[in-house]
TIMI-2910 file (N, C-alpha, C, CB; in pm, 1 decimal, decimal comma, always signed):
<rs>
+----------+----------+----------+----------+----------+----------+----------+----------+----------+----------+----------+----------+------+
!      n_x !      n_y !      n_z !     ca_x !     ca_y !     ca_z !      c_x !      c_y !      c_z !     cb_x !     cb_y !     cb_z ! resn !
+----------+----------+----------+----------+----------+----------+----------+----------+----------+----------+----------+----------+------+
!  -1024,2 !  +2018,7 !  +4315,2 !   -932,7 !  +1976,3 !  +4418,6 !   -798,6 !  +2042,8 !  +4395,5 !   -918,9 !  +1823,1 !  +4421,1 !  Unk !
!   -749,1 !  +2119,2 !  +4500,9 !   -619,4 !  +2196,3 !  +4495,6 !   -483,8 !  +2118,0 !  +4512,8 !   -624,4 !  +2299,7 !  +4603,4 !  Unk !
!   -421,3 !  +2142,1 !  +4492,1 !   -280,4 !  +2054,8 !  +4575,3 !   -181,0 !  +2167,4 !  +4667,6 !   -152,6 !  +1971,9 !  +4429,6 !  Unk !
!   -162,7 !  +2232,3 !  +4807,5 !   -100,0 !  +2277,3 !  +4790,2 !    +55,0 !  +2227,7 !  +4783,0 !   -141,2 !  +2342,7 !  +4843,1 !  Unk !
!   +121,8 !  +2387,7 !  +4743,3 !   +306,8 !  +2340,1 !  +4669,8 !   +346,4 !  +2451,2 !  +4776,7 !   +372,7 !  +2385,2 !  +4439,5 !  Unk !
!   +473,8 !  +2383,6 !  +4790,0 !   +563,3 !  +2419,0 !  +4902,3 !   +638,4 !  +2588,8 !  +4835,7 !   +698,3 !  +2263,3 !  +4929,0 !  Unk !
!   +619,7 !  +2693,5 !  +4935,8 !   +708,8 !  +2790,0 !  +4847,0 !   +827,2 !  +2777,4 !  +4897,8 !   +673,5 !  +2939,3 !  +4842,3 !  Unk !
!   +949,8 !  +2877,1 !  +4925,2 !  +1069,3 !  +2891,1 !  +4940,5 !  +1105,4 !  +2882,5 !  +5073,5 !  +1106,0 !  +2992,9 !  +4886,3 !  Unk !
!   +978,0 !  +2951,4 !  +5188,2 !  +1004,2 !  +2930,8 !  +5272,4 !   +887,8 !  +2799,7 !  +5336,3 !  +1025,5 !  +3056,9 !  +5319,6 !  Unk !
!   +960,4 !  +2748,5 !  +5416,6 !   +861,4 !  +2613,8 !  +5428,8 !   +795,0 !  +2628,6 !  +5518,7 !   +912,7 !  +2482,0 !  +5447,7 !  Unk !
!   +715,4 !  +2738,6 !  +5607,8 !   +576,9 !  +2725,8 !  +5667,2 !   +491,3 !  +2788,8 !  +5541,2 !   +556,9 !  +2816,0 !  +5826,3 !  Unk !
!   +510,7 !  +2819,5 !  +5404,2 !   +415,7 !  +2907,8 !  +5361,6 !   +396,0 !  +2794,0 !  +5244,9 !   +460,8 !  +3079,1 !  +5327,3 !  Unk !
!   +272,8 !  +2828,6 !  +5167,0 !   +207,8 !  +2715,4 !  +5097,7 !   +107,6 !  +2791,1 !  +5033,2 !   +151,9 !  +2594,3 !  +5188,0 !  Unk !
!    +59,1 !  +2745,7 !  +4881,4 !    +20,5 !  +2838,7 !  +4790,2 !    -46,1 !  +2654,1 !  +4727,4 !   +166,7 !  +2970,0 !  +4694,8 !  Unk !
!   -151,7 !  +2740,2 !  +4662,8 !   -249,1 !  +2648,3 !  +4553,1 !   -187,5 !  +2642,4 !  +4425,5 !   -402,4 !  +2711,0 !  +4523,6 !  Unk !
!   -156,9 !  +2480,9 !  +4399,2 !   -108,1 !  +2468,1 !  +4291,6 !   -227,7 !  +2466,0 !  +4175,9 !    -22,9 !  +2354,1 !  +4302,5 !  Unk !
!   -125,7 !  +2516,7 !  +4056,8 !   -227,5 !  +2527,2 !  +3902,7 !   -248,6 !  +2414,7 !  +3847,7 !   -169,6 !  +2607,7 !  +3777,0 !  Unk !
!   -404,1 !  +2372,6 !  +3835,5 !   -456,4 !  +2283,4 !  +3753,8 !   -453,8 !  +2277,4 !  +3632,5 !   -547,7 !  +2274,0 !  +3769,8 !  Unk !
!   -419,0 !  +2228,5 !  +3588,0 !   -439,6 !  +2178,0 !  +3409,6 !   -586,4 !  +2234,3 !  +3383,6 !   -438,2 !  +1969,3 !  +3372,2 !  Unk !
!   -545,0 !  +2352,2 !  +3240,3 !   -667,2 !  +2402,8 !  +3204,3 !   -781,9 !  +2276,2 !  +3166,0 !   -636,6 !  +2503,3 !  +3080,5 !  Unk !
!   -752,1 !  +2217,4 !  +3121,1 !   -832,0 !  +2048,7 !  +3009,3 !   -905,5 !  +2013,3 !  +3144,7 !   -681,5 !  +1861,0 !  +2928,5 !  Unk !
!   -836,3 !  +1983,6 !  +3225,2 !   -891,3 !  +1919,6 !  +3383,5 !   -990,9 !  +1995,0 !  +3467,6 !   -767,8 !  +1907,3 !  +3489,2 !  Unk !
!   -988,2 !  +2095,5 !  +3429,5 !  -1103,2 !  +2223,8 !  +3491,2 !  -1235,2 !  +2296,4 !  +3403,1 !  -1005,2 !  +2364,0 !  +3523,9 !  Unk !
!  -1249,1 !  +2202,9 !  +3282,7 !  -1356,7 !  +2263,6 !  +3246,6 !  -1501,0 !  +2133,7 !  +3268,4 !  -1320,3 !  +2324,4 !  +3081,9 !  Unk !
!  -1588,8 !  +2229,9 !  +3299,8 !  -1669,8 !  +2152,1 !  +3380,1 !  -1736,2 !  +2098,4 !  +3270,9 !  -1754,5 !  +2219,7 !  +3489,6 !  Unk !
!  -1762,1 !  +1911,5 !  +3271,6 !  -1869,9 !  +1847,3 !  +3182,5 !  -1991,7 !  +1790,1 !  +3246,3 !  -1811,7 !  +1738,5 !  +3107,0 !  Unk !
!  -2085,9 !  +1781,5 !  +3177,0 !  -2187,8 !  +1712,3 !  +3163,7 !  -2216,1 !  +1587,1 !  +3231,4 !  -2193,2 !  +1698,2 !  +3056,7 !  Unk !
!  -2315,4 !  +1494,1 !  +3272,1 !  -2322,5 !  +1347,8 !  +3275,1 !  -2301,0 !  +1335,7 !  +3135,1 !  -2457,6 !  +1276,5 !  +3333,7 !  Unk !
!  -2415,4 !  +1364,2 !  +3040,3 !  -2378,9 !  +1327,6 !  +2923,0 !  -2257,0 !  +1345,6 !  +2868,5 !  -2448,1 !  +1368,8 !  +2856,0 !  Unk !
!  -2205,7 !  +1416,5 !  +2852,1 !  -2044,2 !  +1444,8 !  +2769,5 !  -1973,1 !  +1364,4 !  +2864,1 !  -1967,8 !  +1627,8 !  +2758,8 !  Unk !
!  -1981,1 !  +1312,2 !  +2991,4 !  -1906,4 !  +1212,9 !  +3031,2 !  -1922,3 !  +1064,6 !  +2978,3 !  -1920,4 !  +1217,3 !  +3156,0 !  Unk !
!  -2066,4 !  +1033,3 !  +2930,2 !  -2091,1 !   +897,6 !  +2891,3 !  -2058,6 !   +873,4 !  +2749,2 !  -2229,6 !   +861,5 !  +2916,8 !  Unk !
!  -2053,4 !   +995,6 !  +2658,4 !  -2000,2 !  +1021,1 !  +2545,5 !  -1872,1 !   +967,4 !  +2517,4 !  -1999,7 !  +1140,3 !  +2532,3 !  Unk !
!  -1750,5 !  +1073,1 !  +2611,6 !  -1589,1 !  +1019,4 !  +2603,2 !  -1596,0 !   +885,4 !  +2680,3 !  -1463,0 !  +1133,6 !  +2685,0 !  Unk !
!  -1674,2 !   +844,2 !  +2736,1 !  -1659,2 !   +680,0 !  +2800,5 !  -1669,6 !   +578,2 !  +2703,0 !  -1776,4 !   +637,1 !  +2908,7 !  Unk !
!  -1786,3 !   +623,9 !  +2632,4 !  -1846,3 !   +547,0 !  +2522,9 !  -1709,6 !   +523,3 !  +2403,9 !  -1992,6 !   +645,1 !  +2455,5 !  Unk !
!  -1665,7 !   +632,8 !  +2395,0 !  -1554,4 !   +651,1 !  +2260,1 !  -1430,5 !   +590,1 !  +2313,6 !  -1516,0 !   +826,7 !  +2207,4 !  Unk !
!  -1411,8 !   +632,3 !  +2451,2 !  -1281,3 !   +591,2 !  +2508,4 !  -1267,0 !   +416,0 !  +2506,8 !  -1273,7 !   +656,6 !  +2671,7 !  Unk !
!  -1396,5 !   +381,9 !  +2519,7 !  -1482,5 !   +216,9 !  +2516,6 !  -1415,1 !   +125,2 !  +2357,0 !  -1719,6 !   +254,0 !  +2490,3 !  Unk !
!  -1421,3 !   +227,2 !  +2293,1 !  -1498,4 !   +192,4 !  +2124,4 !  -1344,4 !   +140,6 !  +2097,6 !  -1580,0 !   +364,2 !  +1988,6 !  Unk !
!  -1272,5 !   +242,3 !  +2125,3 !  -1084,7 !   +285,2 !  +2074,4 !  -1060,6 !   +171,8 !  +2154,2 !   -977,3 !   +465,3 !  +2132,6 !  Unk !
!  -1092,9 !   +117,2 !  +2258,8 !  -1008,9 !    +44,7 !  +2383,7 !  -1053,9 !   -108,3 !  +2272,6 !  -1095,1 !    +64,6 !  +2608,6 !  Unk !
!  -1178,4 !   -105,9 !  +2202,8 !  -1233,9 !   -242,3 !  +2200,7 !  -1187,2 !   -261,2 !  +2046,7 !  -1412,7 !   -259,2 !  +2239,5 !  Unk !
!  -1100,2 !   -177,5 !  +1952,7 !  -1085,5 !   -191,7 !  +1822,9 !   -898,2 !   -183,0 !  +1888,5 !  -1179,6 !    -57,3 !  +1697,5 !  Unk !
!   -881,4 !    -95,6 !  +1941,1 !   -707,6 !   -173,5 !  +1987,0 !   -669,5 !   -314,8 !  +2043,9 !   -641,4 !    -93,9 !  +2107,9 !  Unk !
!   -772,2 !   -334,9 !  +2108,9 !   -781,4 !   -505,3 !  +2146,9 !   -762,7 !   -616,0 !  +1977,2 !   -989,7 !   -537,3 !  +2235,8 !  Unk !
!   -879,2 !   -569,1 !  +1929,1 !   -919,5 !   -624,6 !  +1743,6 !   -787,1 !   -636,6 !  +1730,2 !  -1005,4 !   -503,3 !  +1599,9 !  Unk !
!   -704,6 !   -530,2 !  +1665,8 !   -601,0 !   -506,5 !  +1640,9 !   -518,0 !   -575,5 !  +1683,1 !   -582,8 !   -418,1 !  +1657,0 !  Unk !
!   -504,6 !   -580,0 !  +1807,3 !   -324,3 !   -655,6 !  +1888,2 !   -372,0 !   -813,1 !  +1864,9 !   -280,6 !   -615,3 !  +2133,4 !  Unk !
!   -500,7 !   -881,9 !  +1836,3 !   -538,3 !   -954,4 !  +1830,4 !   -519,6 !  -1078,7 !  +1719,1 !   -612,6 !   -903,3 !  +1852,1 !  Unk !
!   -473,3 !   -997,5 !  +1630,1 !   -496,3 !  -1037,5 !  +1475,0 !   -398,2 !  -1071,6 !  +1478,0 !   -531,0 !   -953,6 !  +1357,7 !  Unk !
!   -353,6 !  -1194,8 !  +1395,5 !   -235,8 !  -1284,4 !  +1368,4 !   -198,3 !  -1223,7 !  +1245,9 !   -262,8 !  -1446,2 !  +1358,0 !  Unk !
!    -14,5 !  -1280,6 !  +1287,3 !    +45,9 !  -1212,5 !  +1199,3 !    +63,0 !  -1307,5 !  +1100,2 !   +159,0 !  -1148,5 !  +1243,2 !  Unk !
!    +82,8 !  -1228,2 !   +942,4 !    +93,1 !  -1355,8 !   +853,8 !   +210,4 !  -1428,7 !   +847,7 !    +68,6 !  -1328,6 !   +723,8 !  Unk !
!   +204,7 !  -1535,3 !   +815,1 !   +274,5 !  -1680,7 !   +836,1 !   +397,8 !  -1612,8 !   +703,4 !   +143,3 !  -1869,2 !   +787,6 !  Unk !
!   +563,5 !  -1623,4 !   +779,0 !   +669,9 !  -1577,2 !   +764,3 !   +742,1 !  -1718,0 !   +700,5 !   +720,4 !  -1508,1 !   +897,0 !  Unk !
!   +734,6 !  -1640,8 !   +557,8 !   +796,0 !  -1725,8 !   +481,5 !   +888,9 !  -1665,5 !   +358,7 !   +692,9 !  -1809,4 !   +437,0 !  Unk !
!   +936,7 !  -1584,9 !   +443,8 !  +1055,5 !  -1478,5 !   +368,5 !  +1194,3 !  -1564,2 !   +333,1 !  +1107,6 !  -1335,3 !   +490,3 !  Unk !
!  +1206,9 !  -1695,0 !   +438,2 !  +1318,5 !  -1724,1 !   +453,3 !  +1344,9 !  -1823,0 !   +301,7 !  +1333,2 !  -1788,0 !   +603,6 !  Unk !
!  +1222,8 !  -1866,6 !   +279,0 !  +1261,8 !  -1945,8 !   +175,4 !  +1202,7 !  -1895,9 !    +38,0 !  +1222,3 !  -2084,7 !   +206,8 !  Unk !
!  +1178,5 !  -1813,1 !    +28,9 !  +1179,8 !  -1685,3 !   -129,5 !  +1271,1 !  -1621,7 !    -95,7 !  +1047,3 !  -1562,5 !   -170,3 !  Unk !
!  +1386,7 !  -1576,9 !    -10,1 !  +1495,4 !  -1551,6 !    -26,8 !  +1608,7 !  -1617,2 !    -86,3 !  +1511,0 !  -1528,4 !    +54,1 !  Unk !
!  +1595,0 !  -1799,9 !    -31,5 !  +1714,0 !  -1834,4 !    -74,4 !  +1686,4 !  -1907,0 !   -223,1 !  +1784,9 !  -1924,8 !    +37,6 !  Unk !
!  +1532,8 !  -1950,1 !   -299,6 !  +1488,1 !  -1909,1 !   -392,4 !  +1571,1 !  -1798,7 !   -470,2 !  +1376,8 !  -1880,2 !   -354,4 !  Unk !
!  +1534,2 !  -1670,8 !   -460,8 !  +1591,2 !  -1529,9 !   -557,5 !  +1740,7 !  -1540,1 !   -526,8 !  +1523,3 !  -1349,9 !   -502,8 !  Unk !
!  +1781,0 !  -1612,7 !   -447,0 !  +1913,6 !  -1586,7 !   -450,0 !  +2029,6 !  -1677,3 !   -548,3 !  +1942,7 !  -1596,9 !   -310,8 !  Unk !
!  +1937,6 !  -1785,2 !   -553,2 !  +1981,2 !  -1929,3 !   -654,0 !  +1921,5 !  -1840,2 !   -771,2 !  +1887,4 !  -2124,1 !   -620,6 !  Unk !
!  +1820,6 !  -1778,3 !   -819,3 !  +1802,6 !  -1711,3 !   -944,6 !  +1898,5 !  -1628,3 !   -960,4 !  +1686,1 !  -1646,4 !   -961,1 !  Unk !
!  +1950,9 !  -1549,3 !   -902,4 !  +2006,6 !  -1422,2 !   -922,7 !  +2203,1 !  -1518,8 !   -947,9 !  +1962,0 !  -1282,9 !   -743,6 !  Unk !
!  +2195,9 !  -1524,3 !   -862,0 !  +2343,3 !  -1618,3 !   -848,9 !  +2333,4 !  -1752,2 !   -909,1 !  +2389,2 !  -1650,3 !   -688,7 !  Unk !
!  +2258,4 !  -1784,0 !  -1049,9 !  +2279,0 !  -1911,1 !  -1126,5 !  +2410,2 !  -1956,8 !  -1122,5 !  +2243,1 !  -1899,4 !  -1263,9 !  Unk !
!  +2536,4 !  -1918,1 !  -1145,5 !  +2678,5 !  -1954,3 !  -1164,1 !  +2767,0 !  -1983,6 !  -1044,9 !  +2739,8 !  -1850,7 !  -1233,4 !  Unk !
!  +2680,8 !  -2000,4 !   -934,0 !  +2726,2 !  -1999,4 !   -770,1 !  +2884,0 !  -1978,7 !   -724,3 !  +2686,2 !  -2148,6 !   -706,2 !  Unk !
!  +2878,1 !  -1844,6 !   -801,6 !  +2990,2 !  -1795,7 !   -742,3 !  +3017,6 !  -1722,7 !   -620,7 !  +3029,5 !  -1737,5 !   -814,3 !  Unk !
!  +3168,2 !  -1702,7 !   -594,1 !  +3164,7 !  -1688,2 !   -373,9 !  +3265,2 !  -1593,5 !   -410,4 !  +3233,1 !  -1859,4 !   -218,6 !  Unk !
!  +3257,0 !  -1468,3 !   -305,0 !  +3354,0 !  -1386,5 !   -350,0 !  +3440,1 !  -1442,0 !   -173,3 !  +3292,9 !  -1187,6 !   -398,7 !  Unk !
!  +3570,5 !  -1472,0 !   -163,1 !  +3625,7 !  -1505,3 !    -97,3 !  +3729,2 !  -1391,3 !    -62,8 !  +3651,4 !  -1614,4 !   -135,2 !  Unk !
!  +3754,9 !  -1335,8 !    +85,0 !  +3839,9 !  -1220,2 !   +131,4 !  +3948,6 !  -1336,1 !   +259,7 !  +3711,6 !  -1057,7 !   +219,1 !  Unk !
!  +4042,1 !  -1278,9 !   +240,5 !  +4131,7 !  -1344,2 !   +322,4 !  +4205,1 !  -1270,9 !   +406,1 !  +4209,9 !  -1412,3 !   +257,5 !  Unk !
!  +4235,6 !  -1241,2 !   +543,5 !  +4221,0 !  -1172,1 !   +656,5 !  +4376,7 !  -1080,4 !   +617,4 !  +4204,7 !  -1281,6 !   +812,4 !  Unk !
!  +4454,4 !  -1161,6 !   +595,1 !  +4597,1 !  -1107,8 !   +569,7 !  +4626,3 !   -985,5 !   +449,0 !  +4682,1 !  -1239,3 !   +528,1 !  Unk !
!  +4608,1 !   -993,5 !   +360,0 !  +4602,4 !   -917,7 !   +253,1 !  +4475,2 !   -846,8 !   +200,8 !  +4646,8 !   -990,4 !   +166,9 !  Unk !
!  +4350,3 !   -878,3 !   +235,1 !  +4242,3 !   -802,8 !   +265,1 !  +4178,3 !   -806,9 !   +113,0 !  +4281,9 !   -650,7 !   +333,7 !  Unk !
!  +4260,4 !   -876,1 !     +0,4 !  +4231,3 !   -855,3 !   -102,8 !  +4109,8 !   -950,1 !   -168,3 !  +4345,4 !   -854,0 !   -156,8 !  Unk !
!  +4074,2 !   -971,3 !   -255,9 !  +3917,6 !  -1038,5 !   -307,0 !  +3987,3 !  -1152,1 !   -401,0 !  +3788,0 !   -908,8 !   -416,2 !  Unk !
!  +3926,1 !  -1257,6 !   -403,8 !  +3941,4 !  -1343,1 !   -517,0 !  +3821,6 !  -1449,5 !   -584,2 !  +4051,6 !  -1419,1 !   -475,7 !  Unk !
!  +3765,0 !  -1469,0 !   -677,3 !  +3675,3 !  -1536,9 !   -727,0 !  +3702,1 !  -1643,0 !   -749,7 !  +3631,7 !  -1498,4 !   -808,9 !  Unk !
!  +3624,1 !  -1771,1 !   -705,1 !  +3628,2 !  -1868,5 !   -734,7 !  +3468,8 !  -1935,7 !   -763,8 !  +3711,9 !  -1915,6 !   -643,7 !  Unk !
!  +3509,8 !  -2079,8 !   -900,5 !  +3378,3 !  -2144,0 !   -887,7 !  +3338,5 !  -2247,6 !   -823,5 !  +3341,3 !  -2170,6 !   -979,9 !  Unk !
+----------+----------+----------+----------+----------+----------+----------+----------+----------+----------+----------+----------+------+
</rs>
């Protein structure tokens, strides 16, 4: 199937170029083949999007490692005016 494309002047008209991939001639079989595969990929991406994600429990082994790491619960405190740092416990 052609498409024609408009040239420069507009009563004249020329056959547009097909995609080489799109013009080589297959089979019934080699069609039931890529159906079959195109089938297989469609039915293991489904699997995939399907599968639950594991249960998110980052939030509390974070604040866990953070009480380990910071035993002495110290706060580093910045104050807007002087921009400078001060430690307190």
């Amino acid at each position: 199937f052609k498409v024609p494309t408009q040239t420069k002047r507009k009563d004249e008209f020329v056959d547009a170029q097909s995609d080489p991939i799109s013009t080589i001639p297959r089979t019934e079989e080699e069609h039931e083949e890529l159906d079959s595969l195109n089938n297989n990929f469609s039915n293991r991406l489904d699997k995939v999007s399907k599968i639950p994600s594991l249960p998110n429990e980052k939030g509390k082994k974070k604040e866990e490692d953070k009480d380990k790491i910071n035993e002495n619960k110290k706060r580093v405190v910045t104050t807007e005016n002087t921009g400078t740092k001060g430690r307190f416990r």
